[in-house]
C-alpha positions as CSV (number, residue, x, y, z in Angstrom):
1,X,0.0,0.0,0.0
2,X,1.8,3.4,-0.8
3,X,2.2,6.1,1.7
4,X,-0.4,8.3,2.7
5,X,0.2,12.0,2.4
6,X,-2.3,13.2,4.3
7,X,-3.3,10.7,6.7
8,X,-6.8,10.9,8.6
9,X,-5.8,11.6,11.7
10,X,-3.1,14.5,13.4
11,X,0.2,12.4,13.4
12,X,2.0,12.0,16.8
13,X,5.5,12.1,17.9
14,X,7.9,14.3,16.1
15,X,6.3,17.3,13.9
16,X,7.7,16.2,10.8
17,X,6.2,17.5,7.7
18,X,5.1,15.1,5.0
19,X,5.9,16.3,0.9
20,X,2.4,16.8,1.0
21,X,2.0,19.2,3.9
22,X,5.3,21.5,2.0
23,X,3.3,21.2,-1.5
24,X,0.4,22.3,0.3
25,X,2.4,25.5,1.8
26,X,4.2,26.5,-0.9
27,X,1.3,26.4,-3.6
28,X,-1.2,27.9,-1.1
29,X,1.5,31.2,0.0
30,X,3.1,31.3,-3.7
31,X,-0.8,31.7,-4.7
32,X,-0.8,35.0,-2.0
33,X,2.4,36.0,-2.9
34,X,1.0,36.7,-6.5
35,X,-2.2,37.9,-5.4
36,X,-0.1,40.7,-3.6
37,X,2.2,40.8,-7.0
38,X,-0.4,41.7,-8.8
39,X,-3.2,43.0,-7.2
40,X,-7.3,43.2,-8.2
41,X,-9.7,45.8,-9.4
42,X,-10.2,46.3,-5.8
43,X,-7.7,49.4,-5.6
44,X,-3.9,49.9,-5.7
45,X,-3.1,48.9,-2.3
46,X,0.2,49.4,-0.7
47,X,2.6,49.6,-3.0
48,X,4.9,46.3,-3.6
49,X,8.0,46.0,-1.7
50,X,11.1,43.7,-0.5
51,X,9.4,43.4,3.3
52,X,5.5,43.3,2.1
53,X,7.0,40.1,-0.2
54,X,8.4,38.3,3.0
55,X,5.6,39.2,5.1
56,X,3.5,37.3,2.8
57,X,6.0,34.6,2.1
58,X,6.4,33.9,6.6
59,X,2.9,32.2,6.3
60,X,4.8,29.0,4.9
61,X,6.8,28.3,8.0
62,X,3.4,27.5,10.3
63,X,1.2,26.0,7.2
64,X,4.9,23.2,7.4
65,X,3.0,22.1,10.9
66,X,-0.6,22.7,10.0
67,X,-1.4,19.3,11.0
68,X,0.6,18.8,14.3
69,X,-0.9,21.9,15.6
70,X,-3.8,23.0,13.5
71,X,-4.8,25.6,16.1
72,X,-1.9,27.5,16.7
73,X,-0.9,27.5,12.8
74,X,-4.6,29.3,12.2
75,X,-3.6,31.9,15.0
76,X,-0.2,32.2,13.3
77,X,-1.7,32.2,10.1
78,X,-4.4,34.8,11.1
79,X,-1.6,37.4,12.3
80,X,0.4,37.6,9.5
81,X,-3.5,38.2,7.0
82,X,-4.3,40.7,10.0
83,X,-0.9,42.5,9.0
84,X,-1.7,42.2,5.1
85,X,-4.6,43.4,5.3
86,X,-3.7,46.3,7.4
87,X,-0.7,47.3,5.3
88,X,1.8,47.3,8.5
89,X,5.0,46.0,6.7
90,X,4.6,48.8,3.9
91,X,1.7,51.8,4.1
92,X,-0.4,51.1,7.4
93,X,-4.0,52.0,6.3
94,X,-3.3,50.4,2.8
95,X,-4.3,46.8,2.3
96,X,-1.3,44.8,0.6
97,X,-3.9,42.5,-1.2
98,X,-7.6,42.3,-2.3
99,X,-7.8,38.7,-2.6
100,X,-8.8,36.0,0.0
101,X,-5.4,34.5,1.9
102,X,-4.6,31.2,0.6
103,X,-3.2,30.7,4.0
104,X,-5.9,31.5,5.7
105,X,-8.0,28.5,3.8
106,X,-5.9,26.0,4.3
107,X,-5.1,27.1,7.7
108,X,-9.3,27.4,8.5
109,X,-9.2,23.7,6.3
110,X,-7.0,22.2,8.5
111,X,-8.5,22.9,11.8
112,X,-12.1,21.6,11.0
113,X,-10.6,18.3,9.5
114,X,-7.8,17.3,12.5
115,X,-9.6,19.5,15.5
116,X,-13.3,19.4,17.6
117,X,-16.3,21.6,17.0
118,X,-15.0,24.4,19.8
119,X,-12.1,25.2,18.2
120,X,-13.8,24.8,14.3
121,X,-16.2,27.5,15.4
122,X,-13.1,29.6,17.2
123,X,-11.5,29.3,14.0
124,X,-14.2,30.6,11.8
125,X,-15.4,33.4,14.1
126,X,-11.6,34.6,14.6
127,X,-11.0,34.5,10.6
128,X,-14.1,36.7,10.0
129,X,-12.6,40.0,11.8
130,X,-9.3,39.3,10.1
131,X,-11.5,39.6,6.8
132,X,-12.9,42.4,7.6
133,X,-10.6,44.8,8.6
134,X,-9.4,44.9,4.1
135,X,-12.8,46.2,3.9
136,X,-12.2,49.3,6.3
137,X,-9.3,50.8,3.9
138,X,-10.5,50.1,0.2
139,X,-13.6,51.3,-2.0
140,X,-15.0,48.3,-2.1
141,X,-19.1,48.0,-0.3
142,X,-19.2,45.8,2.2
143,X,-22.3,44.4,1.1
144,X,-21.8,41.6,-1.9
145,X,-18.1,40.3,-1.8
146,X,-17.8,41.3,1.6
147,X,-20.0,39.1,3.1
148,X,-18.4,36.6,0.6
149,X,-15.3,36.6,1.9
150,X,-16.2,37.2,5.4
151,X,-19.2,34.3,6.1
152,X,-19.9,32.6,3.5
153,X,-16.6,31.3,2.5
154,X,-14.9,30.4,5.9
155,X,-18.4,28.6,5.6
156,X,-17.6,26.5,2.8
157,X,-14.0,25.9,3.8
158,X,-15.4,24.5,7.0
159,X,-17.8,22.7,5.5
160,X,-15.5,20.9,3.0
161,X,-13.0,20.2,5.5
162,X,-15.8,18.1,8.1
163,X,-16.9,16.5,4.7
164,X,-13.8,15.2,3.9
165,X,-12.8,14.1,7.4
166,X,-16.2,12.0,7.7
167,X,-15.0,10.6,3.9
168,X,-11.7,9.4,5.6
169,X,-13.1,8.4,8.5
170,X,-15.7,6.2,6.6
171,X,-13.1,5.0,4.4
172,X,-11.0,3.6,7.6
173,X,-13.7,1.9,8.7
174,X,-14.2,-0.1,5.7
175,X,-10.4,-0.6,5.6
176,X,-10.9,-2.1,8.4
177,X,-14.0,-4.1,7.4
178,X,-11.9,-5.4,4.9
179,X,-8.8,-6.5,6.7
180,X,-11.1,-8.4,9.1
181,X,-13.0,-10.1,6.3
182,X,-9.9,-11.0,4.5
183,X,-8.3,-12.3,8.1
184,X,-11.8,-14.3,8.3
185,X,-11.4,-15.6,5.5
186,X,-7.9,-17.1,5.7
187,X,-8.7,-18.4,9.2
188,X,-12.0,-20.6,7.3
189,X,-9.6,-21.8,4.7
190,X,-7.0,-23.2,6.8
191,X,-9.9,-24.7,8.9
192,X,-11.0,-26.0,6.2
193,X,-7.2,-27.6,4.8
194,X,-6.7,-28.3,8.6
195,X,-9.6,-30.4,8.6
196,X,-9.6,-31.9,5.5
197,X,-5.8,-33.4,6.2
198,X,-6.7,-34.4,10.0
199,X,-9.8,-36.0,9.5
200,X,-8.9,-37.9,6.1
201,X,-5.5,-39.5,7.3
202,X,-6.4,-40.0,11.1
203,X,-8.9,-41.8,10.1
204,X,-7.5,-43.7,7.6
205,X,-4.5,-44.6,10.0
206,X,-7.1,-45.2,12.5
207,X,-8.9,-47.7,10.4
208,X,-5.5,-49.2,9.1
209,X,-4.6,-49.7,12.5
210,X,-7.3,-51.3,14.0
211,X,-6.9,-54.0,11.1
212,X,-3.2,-54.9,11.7
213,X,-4.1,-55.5,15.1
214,X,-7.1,-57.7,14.5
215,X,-5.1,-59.6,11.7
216,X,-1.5,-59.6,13.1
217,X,-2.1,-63.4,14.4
218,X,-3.9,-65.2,12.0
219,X,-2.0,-63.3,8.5
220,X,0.6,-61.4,9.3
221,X,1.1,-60.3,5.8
222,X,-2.1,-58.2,5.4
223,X,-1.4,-56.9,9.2
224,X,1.8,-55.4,7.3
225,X,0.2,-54.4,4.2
226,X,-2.1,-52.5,6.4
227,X,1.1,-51.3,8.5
228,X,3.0,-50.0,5.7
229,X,-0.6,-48.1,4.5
230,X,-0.5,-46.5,7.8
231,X,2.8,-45.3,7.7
232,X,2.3,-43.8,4.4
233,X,-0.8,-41.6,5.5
234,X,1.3,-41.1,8.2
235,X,4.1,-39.6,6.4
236,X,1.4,-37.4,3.8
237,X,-0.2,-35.8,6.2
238,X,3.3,-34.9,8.3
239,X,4.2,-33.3,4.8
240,X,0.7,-31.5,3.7
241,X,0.6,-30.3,7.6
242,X,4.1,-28.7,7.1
243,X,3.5,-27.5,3.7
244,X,0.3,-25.4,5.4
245,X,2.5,-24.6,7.9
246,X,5.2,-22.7,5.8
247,X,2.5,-21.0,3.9
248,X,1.6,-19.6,7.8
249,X,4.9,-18.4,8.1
250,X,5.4,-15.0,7.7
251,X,9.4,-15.1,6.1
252,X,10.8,-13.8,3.1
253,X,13.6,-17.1,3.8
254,X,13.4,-19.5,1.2
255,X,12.8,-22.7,1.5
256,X,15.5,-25.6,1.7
257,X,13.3,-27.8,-0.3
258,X,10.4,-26.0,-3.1
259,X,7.0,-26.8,-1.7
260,X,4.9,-29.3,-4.1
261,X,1.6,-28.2,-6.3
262,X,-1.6,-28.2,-4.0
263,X,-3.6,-31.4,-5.0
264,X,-6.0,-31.2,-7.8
265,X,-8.1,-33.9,-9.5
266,X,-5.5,-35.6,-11.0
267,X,-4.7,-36.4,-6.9
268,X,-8.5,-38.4,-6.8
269,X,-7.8,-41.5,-8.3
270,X,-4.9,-42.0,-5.0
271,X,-7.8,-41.2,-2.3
272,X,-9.9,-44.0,-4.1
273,X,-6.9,-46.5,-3.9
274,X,-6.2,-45.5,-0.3
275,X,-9.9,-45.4,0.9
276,X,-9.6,-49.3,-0.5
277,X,-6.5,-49.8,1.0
278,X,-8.6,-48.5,4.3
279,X,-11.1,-51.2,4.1
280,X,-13.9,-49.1,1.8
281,X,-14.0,-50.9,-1.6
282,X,-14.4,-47.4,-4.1
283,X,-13.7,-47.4,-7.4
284,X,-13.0,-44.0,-9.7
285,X,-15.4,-43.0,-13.6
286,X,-14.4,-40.5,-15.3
287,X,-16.6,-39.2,-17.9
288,X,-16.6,-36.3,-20.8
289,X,-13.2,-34.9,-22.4
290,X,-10.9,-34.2,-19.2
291,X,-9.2,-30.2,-19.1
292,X,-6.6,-28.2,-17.0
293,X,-9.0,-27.2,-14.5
294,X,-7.8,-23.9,-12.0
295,X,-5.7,-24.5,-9.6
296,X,-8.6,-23.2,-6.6
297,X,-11.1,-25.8,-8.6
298,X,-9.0,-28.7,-8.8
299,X,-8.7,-28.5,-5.2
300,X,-11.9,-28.1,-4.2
301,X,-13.1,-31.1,-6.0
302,X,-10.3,-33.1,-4.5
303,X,-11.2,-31.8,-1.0
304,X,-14.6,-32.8,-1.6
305,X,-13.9,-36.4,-2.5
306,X,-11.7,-36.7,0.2
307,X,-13.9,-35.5,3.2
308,X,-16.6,-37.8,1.7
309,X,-14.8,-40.8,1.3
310,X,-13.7,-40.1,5.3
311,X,-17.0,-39.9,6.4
312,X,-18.1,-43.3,4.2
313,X,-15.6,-45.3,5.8
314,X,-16.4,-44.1,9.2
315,X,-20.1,-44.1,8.7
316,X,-21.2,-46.2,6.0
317,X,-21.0,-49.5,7.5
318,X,-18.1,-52.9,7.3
319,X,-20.1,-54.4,4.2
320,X,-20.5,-50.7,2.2
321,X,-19.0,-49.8,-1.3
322,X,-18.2,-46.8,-2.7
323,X,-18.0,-45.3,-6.5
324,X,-16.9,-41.7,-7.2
325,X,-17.9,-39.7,-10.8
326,X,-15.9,-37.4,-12.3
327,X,-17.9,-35.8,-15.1
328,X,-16.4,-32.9,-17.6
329,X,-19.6,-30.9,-18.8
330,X,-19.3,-28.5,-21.5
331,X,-20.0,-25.5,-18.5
332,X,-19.2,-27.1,-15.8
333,X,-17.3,-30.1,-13.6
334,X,-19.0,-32.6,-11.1
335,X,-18.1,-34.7,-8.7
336,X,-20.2,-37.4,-7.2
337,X,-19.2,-40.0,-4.1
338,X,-22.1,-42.5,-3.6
339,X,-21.6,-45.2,-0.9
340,X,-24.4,-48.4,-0.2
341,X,-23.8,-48.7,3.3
342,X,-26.2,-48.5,5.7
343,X,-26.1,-45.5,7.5
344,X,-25.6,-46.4,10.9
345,X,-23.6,-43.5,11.7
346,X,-25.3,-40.9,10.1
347,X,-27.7,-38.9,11.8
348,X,-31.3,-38.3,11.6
349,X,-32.3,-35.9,8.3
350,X,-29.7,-37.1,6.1
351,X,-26.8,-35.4,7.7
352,X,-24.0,-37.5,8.7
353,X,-23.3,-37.6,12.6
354,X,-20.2,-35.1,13.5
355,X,-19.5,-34.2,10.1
356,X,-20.5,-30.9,10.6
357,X,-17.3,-29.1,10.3
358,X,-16.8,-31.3,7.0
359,X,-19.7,-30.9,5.3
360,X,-19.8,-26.9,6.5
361,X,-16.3,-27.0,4.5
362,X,-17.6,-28.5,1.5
363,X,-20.5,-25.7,1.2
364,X,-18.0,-23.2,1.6
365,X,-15.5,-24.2,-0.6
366,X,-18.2,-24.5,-3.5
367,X,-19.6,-21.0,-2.5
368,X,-16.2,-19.6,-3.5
369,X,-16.9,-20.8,-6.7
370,X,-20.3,-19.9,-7.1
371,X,-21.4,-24.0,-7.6
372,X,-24.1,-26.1,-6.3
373,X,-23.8,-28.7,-3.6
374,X,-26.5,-31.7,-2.6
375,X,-25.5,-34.2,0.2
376,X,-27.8,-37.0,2.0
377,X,-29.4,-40.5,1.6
378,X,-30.0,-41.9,-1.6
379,X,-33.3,-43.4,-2.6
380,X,-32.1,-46.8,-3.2
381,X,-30.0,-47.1,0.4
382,X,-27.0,-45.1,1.1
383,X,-25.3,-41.8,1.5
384,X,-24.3,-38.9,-1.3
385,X,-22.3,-36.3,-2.1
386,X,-22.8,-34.0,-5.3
387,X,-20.6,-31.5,-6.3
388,X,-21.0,-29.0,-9.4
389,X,-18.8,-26.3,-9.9
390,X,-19.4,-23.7,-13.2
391,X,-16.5,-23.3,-15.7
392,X,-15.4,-20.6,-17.7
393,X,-17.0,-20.2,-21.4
394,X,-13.8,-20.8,-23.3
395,X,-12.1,-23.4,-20.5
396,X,-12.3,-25.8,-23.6
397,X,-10.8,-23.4,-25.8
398,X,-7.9,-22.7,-23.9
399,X,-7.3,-26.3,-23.5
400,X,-7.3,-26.5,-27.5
401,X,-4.9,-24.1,-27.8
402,X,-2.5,-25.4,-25.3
């Protein structure tokens, strides 16, 4: 985010002027030093001179602090338009200019964005004396651009200034809005990964485990088939969990080792094998003309199939089966995991008993992609899951041309 020139609020600590707070000076006193240069139709005025040029030029040195101390640089301010006007460095009696102090306005600015209502309505009733004494020494009637310069204008500056502050202030808050979003955000989607990796390989090791220890006696050669399973899902989720972890990590140090791709679908046809491997039959079909899918979409479908197949094994039943679809669609992808068991674990409605973390993940993850999500029992016995997700017009296209 770049640097902001001219922050919402005074700044504390050291009174150190920003580039924006000298461009502010300089345009603002350069635009009064040429006003006195060359004066209006008003009348002559004092004449021009060496000391009415500085006098006019000192109102840059307070304007340099105008937000640190926005009072005192509009009492500062103030005296050197009251000497102006009254002609003191040069002809006293003789205005040295006939225009409004540039000064003055940003001065009168300044304190109704950074100060409270006392000293905003201070500041405009001390300006309007200050604008009226040039009236006392020139031919102009008071009536028509005096009461210009002397109410309504200080009005308007005032007025512009309050608006601008409630603009800033309005626009922190939804800076703020947005940071907390985006921080809500990211704490759901490493819920959801955290999830996703616990739930699938604890309970696949849990599974695996419980069947080397019932089979370690009577064959010792599936108990180590199931052993060597589990310390495989062992070993993934060690590495996905420290993958996750370094993206936490807030370094600029590489990494020793590059981190690997973030699973897509090409990742679905291993959590079939291993939910076999676990002791849920599954087998994969894939149907249409396969394409590179988005990164954020290939995942979510492999998410999907993996918190599904976790909840069939640890609620569908010892006898169940399960088959996942793949289907391509000329607009869009889905994804379908099916199991025949017989629901004992799932609870009444459909929903499947403490899965709600999962099953909140999978809505959300299709959400983000603006897709359509159906889970409970099927007709003919069983549990679902139903994913669609939308694709791009020309996804097909750009595969062709690749």
């Amino acid at each position: 985010m770049g640097r902001d020139f001219f922050p919402p609020v005074p700044p504390t600590g050291r009174a150190r002027p920003t580039p924006g707070d000298v461009a502010v000076a300089v345009v603002a006193v350069g635009l009064d030093v040429l006003a006195y240069l060359a004066p209006g139709e008003e009348g002559p005025g004092a004449p021009v001179t060496v000391l009415g040029v500085l006098l006019v030029a000192s109102s840059v040195l307070p304007l340099l602090f105008r937000r640190h101390h926005p009072v005192p640089v509009l009492g500062a301010v103030l005296v050197v338009q009251l000497a102006v006007n009254l002609g003191l460095a040069v002809d006293p009696g003789a205005p040295m200019s006939n225009s409004y102090g540039g000064a003055v306005a940003v001065a009168l600015y300044t304190v109704a964005r950074y100060s409270g209502p006392r000293a905003v309505a201070l500041g405009v009733v001390a300006t309007a004396p200050v604008q009226l004494v040039r009236y006392l020494h020139n031919d102009i009637p008071f009536l028509g651009m005096g009461i210009t310069d002397v109410l309504l204008t200080p009005c308007l500056i005032v007025a512009v200034g309050l608006a601008v502050r409630q603009w800033k202030r309005q626009l922190d808050i939804n800076r703020t809005l947005l940071a907390d979003r985006a921080v809500t955000e990211e704490r759901r989607r490493i819920a959801r990964e955290l999830h996703d990796i616990v739930a699938h390989h604890i309970t696949t090791m849990y599974l695996m485990s419980g069947g080397a220890r019932s089979t370690l006696d009577r064959d010792p050669e599936t108990a180590r088939e199931a052993l060597v399973t589990l310390e495989e899902s062992g070993r993934t989720a060690l590495h996905e969990m420290r993958q996750l972890l370094g993206v936490l990590r807030s370094t600029d140090t590489l990494e020793e080792t590059p981190s690997e791709p973030q699973p897509g679908v090409d990742g679905i046809e291993r959590l079939v094998a291993d939910s076999t491997a676990a002791g849920l039959p599954a087998e994969l079909h894939v149907t249409g003309r396969p394409v590179a899918l988005p990164m954020t979409v290939g995942l979510t479908l492999y998410r999907i199939v993996q918190e599904a197949l976790t909840n069939a094994r640890k609620h569908a039943g010892p006898a169940a089966r399960a088959t996942v679809r793949l289907a391509y669609l000329p607009d869009r992808v889905t994804v379908e995991v099916a199991d025949d068991g017989t629901g004992e674990g799932k609870a009444p409605g459909g929903s499947v008993a403490g899965g709600g973390y999962g099953l909140l993940g999978m809505r959300e993850r299709i959400a983000l992609h603006d897709g359509s999500l159906r889970v409970g029992s099927r007709a003919e016995g069983g549990f679902e899951v139903v994913a669609s997700v939308p694709l791009p017009a020309d996804t097909y296209e750009k595969d062709r041309i690749r």
